[in-house]
N, C-alpha and C positions, 0 to 999 in steps of 0.2 A: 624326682629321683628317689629311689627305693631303696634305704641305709642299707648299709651289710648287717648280719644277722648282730654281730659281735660288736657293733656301733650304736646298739639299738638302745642302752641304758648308760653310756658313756655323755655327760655331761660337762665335760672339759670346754673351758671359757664361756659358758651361762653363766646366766647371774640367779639364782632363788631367791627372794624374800619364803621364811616363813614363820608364818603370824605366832604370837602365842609361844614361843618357843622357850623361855625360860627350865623350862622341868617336863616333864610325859610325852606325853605324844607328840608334839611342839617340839621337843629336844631329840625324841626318836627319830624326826622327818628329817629335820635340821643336821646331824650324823649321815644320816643313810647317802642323800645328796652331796656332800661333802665326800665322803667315801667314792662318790661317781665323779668326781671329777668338780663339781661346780662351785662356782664363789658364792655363797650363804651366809644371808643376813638374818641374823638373830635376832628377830625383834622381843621386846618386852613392854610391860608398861611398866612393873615397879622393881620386879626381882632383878635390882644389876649383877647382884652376885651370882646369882643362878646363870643368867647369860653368858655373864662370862666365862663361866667354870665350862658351858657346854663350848664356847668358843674358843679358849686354853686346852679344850680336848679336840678337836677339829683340828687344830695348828701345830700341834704335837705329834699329830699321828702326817702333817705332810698339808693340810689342808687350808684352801683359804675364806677365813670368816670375820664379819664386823660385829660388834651389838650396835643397833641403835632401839633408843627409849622413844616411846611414843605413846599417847594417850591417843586410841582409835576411834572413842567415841568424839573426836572433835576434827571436822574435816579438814582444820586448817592444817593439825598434825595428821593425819593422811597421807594429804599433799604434798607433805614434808619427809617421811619414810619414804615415799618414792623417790623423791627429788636426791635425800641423802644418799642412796645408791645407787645412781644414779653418776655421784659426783664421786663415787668411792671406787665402784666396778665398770664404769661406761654404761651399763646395758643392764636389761630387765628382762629373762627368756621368762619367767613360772611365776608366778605367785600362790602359795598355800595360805588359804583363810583360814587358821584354824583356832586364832583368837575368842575367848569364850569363856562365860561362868555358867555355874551348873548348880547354883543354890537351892536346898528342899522347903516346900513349903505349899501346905493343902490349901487347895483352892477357894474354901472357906476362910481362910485366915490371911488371903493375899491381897495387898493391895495394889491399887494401882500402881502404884511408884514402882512396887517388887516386880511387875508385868512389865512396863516403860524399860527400867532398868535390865531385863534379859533381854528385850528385843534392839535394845541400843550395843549390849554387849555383843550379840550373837547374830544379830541381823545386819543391822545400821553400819557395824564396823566392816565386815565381810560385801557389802552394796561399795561402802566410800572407798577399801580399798581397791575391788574392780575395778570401780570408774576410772581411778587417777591412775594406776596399773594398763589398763586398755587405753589411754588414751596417748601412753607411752607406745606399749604394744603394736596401735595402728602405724603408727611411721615406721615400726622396725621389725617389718617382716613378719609380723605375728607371735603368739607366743599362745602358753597353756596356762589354764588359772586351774587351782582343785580345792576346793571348798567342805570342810569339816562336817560333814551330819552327823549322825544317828541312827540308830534303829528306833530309838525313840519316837522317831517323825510318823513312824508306821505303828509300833506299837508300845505306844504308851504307857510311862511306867509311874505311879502312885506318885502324889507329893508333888509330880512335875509340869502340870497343864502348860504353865508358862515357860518353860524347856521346851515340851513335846511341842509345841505350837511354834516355837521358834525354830525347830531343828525343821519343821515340814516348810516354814517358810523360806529355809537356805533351800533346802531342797528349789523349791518353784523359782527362785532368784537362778539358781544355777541354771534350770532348764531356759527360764526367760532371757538371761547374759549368755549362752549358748544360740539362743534365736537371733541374737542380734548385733553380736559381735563375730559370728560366724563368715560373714562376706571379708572383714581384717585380717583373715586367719585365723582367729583366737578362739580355741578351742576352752569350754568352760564344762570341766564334771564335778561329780562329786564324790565324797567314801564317807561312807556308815556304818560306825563301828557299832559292837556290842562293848561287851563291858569287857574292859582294858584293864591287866593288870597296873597296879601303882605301889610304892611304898607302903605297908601297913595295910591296906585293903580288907585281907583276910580277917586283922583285929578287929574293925571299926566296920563288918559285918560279913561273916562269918555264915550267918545263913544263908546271905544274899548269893554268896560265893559260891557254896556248896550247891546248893537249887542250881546255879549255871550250870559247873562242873557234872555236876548229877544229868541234867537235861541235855547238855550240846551235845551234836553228835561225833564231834572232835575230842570231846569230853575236856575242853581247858578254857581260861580266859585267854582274851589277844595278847598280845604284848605293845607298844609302842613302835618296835621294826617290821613286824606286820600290816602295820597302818602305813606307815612310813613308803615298806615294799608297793604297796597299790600305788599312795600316791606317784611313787619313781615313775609306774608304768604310763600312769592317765597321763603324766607329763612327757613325756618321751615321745622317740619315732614309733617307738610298736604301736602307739594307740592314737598313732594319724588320725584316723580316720571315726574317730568316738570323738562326741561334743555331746552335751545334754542329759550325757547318762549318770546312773547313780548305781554304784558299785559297794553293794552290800558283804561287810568285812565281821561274820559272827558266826564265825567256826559253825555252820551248820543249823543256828539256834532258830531262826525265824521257819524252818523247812521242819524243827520237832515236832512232834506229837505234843496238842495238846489234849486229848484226852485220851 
C-alpha cells in the first residue's frame, strides 16, 4: 500500500533507537524524530547529563523519550539496549548508528591500539547493534537501519587514516547488511556528512571553517537538523524502496572545484 503523501515522515507509535545521542548530531536526529511523532531512545555511554537534558527537551515540547547508558563496544550491552526498548516501547521500527569517536592523530605516530580502538568505536559498535536490532526487526515486519559516515570515507582528511578507514568501512557494512537483510524487509542506508557545525568550532579552527565556507557551494557548514532531516527520509515511507545507498550530506563540497 502506497502512504499518502502527508503520512510519509509521520512516525507516531515507532520506536527509534539513536546511537550516540547525548550532544550534536546524535541529539539533532534524536529531536527531529521525536518532533515526527516517534518513541526515541537516547542512547549514551557516559554523558547522563547530556541525555537527559536532550530527553527533558523531547518531553517538554509533547514528546516521548527514554535515556539508556550503554557501553557499545561490548556485545553483551548491545544486546542489552535492544532488549531495554524493547521492554520500555514494545517495538523497534529504526535504528541510527551514529555512535563514534573522531580522535587526530598522523599516521606515523599511531599505534595500533589508537587503530583497534576507532574501528571498535565506529565499526564493531554500528555491526553489533545491526545484528541484535535485525534480528528483532525479522519477526516484526521489518524495519530501516541508517548508519553514520563521512565524506571522509571518500575523501580523506589529514591526521585521520584511522577515521577515514573506518568511516569507508561503515559505508561497505551498510551496503553488505542492505544485501542481506533485504529479503526481512530491513532496509539498511547510510548519510555522509561534511563538516557539521558544533559549539566552539569556529575557535578551535577557524581556518578549517573558513576554507569550507569559502569552497562549498552552499557556502555554510551543516548543522545537526540537516543530518537528522535525511536520516527522517532514509527511515520513512518516501524511501521504500532505497536500501544500500549512501546519501552524501555536504552542502555541495565534494562536486567543488578543486583546482
Amino acid at each position: 500500500m502506497i502512504p499518502a503523501t502527508n503520512a510519509l515522515l509521520d512516525f507516531s507509535n515507532r520506536t527509534v533507537i539513536v546511537t550516540g545521542a547525548s550532544q550534536g548530531i546524535g541529539a539533532g536526529i534524536a529531536r527531529r524524530f521525536a518532533e515526527a511523532g516517534a518513541n526515541v531512545v537516547v542512547h549514551y555511554r557516559s554523558s547522563h547529563q547530556g541525555a537527559e537534558a536532550v530527553v527533558q527537551k523531547i518531553t517538554d515540547s509533547g514528546g516521548k523519550a527514554d535515556a539508556i547508558k550503554a557501553d557499545l563496544t561490548s556485545e553483551k550491552a548491545c544486546a542489552s539496549l535492544i532488549q531495554e526498548t524493547l521492554d520500555k516501547f514494545s517495538s523497534l521500527d529504526v535504528l541510527i548508528n551514529n555512535a563514534g569517536i573522531f580522535p587526530n592523530k598522523s599516521l606515523l605516530e599511531m599505534t595500533l591500539e589508537d587503530w583497534q580502538q576507532m574501528y571498535s568505536a565506529n565499526v564493531e559498535t554500528a555491526m553489533l547493534c545491526t545484528r541484535f536490532a535485525a534480528k528483532h526487526m525479522k519477526g516484526a515486519n521489518g524495519g530501516a537501519i541508517v548508519n553514520i559516515g563521512s565524506t571522509s570515507a571518500s575523501n580523506p582528511g589529514s591526521d585521520h587514516s584511522h577515521y577515514n578507514s573506518a568511516k569507508a568501512a561503515v559505508l561497505m557494512l551498510t551496503r553488505s547488511a542492505a544485501q542481506e537483510l533485504g529479503e526481512h524487509n530491513i532496509r539498511v542506508n547510510s548519510v555522509s556528512p561534511g563538516l557539521v557545525a558544533r559549539p566552539g568550532i569556529e575557535e578551535q579552527w577557524p581556518e578549517g571553517v573558513a576554507r569550507w565556507q569559502k569552497q562549498a557551494p552552499l557556502g555554510r557548514m551543516g548543522t545537526p537538523e540537516d543530518v537528522a532531516d535525511a536520516c527522517l527520509f532514509l527511515a520513512s515511507p518516501a524511501a521504500r524502496w532505497i536500501s544500500g545507498q549512501d546519501l552524501v550530506l555536504d552542502g555541495g563540497m565534494l562536486s567543488a572545484m578543486i583546482y
